[in-house]
ZATORTOR-600596 format. One line per 2 residues: number of its first residue (from 1); for each residue x, y, z of N, C-alpha, C. Coordinates in steps of 0.001 Angstrom, whole numbers, plus 500000, padded with zeros to 6 digits. Layout:
BEGIN
NUM	X/Y/Z/X/Y/Z/X/Y/Z ~ ...;
REM end
This chain:
BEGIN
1	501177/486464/480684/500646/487264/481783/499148/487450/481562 ~ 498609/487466/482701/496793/487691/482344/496513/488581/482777;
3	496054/489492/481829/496061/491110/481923/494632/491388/482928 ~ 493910/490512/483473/492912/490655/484395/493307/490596/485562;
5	494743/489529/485793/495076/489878/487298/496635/490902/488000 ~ 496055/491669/486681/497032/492856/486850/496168/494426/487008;
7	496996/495743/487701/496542/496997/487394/497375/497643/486959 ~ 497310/498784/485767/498445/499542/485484/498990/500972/486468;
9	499504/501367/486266/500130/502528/487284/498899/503404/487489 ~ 497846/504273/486110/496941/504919/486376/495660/504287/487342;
11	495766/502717/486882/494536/502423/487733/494675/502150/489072 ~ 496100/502071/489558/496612/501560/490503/496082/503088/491601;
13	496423/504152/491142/496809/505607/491641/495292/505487/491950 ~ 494090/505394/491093/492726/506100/490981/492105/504745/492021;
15	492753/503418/492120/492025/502612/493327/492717/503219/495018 ~ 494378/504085/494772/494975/503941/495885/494232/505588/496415;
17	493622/505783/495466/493530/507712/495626/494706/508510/495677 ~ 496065/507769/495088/497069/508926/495013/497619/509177/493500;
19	498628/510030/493226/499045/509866/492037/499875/508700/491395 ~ 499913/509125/490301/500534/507987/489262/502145/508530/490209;
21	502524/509521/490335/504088/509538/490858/504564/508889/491990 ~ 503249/509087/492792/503494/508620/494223/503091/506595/494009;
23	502556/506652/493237/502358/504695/493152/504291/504848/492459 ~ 504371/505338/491856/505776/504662/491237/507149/505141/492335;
25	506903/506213/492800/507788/506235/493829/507547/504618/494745 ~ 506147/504564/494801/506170/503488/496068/506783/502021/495673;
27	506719/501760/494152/507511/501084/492925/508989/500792/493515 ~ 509348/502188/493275/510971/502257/493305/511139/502053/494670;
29	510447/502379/495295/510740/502165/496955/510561/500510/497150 ~ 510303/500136/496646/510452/498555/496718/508605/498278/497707;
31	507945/499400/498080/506526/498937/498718/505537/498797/498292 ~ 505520/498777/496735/504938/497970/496226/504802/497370/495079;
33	504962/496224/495255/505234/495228/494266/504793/495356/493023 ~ 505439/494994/491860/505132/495857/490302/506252/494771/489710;
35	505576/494386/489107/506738/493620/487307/506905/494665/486407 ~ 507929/494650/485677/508221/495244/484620/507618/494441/483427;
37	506970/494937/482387/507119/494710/480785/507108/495784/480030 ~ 507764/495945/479441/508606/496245/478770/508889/497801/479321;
39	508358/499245/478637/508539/500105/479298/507087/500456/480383 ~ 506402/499614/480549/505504/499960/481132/505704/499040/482864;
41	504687/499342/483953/504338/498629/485225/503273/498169/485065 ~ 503285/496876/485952/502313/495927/486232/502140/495725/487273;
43	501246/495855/488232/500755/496143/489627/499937/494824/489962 ~ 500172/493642/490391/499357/492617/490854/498066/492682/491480;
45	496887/492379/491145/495683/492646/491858/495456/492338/493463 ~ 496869/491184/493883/497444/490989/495227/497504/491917/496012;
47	498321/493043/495483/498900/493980/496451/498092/495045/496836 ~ 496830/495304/496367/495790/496287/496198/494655/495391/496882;
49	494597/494222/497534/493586/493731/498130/493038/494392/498979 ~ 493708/495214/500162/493430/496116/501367/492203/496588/500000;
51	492404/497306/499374/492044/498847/498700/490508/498078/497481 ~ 490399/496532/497799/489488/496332/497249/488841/495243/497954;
53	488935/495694/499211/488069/495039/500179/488454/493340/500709 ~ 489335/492992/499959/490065/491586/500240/490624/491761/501480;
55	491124/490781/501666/492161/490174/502787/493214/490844/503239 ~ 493941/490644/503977/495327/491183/504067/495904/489804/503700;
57	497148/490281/503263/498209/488946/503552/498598/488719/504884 ~ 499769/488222/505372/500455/487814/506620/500941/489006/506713;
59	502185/489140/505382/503109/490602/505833/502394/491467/505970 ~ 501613/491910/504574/500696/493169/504929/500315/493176/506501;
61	499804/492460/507060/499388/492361/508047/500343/492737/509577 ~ 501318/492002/509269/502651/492313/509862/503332/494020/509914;
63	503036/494299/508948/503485/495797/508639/502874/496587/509179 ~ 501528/496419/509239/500364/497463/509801/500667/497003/511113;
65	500477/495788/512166/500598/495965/513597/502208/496312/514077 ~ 503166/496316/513082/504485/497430/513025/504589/498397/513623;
67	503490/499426/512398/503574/500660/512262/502563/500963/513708 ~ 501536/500498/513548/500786/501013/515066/501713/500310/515953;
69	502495/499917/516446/503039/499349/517796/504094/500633/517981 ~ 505232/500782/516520/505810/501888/516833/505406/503169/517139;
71	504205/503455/516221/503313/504655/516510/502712/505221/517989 ~ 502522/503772/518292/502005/504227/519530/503150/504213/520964;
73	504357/503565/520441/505562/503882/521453/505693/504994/521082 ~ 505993/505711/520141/506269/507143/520146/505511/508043/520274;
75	504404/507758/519965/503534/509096/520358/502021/508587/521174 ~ 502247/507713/522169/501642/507302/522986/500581/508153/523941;
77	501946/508924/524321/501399/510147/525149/499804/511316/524780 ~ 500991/511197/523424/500153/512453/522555/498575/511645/522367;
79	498692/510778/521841/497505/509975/521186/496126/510319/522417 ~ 496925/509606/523351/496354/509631/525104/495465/511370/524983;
81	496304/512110/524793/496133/513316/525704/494895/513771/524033 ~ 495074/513672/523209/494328/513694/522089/493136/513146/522011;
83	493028/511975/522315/491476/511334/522965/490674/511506/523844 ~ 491594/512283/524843/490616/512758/525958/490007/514338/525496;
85	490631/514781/524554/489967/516044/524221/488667/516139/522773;
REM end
């Protein structure tokens, strides 16, 4: 493994601005991608591209026009009436 194109859980938290609990919840939640060795996580420098100015992937990409398509079926209205004020 090449420890340059990896981040560990703390550095992962201090590039995502959240905690070390909430990166490993997002772990266990399967959203974001992490190898195991041994008792520790390994965070791919991939999955943190958004957060260091890179690219998106496809999915990444996919996920975000998701979440705004559903976002904005559901709270369409609101958004609307929110912009005009």
């Amino acid at each position: 493994m090449d420890k340059d194109n990896y981040f560990s859980v703390s550095e992962t938290a201090n590039i995502m601005g959240i905690s070390r609990t909430a990166v490993l919840k997002k772990i266990y939640a399967r959203k974001l991608k992490a190898e195991r060795i041994g008792h520790f996580w390994a965070i791919p420098k991939s999955e943190l591209g958004f957060y260091l100015g890179e690219n998106l992937s496809d999915e990444q990409q996919k996920t975000i026009v998701k979440g705004v398509q559903k976002t904005v079926k559901e709270y369409g209205e609101v958004l609307e009436k929110l912009g005009k004020e």
